[in-house]
One Martini backbone bead per residue (centre of mass of N, CA, C, O) as a GRO file, in nm:
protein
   92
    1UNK     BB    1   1.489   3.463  -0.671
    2UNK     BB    2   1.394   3.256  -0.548
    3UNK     BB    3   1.142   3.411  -0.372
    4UNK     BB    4   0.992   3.430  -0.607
    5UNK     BB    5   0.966   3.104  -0.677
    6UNK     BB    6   0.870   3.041  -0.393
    7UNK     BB    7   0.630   3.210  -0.456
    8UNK     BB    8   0.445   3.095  -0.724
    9UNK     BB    9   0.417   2.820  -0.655
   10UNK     BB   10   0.236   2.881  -0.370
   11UNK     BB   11   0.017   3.000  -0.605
   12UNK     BB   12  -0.033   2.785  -0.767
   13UNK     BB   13  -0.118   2.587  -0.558
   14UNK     BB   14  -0.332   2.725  -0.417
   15UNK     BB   15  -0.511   2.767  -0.675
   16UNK     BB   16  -0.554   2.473  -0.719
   17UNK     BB   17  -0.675   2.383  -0.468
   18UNK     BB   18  -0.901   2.559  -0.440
   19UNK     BB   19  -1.030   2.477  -0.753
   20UNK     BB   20  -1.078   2.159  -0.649
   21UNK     BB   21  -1.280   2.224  -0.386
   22UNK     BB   22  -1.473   2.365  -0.537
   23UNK     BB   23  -1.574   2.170  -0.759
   24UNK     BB   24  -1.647   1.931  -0.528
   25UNK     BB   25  -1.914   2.118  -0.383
   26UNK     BB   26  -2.044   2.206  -0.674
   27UNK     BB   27  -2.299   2.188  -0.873
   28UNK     BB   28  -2.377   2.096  -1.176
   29UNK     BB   29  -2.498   2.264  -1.455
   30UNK     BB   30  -2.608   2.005  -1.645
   31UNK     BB   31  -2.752   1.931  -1.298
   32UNK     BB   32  -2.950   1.953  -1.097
   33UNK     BB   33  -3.103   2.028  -0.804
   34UNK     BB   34  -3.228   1.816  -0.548
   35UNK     BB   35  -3.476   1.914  -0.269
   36UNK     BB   36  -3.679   1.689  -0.371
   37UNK     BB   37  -3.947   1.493  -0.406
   38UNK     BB   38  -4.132   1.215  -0.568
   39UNK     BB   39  -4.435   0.953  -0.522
   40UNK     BB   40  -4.526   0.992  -0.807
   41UNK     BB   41  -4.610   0.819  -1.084
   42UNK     BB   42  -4.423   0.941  -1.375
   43UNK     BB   43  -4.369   0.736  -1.617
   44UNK     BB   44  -4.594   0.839  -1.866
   45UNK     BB   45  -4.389   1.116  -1.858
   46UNK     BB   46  -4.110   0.987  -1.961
   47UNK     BB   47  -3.876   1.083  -2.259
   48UNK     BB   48  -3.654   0.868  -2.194
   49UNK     BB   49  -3.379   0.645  -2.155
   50UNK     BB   50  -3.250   0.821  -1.914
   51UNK     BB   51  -3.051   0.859  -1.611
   52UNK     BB   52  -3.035   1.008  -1.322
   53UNK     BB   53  -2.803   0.974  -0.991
   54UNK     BB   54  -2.859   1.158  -0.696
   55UNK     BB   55  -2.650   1.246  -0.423
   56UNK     BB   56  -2.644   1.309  -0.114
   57UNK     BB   57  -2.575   1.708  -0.091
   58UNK     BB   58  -2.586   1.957   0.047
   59UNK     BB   59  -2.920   2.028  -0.067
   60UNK     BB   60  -2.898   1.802  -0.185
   61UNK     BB   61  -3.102   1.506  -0.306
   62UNK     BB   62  -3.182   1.172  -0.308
   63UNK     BB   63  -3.193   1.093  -0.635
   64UNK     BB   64  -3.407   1.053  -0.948
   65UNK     BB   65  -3.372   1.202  -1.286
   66UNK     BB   66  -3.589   1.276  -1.520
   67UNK     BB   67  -3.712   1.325  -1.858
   68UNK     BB   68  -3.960   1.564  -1.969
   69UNK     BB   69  -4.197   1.788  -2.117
   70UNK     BB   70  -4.115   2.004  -1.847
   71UNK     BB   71  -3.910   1.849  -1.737
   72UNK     BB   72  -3.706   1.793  -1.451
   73UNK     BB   73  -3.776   1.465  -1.229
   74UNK     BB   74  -3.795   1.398  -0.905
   75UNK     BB   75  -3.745   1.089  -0.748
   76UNK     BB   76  -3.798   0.837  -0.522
   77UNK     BB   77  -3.530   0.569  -0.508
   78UNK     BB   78  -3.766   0.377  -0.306
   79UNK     BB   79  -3.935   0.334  -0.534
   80UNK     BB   80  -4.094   0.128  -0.725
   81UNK     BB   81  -4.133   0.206  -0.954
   82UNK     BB   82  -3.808   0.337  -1.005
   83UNK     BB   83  -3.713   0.060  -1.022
   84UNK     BB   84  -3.870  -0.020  -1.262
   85UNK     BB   85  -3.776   0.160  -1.466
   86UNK     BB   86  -3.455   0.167  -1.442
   87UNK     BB   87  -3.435  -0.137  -1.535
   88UNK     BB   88  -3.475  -0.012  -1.862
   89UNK     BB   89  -3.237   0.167  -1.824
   90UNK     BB   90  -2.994   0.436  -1.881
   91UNK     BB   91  -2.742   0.497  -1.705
   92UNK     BB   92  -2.560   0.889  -1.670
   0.00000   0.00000   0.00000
């Protein structure tokens, strides 16, 4: 009876670690992935008041995340623009 026991333990510990280190691995389901920026300036068409600020993690790419009325824009979080806007605005 032990070892159905400890047959059991080793299997929720596996199944726990597996499903911890899948979770830290892949990219959030309800947030894009950039794998490339804008240097274009896009203020004019951002239309929330709120940015995610993704880091780099292959294949995603560090960026700043705008939502515009096209849908989500990457744009290149050392550009100058992208500084001037998010200093108005609240990270998400």
């Amino acid at each position: 009876m032990s070892l159905k026991i400890t047959s059991i333990c080793l299997l929720l510990i596996s199944v726990g670690l597996c499903s911890h280190v899948s979770a830290g691995r892949l990219p959030s389901k309800n947030r894009p992935c950039c794998v490339g920026v804008t240097n274009r300036n896009i203020s004019s068409e951002v239309t929330e008041e709120t940015y995610y600020e993704q880091t780099a993690r292959p294949p995603c790419v560090e960026a700043i995340i705008f939502k515009t009325d096209s849908g989500s824009i990457c744009a290149n979080p050392k550009a100058q623009w992208v500084q001037n806007i998010i200093a108005s605005m609240t990270k998400v």
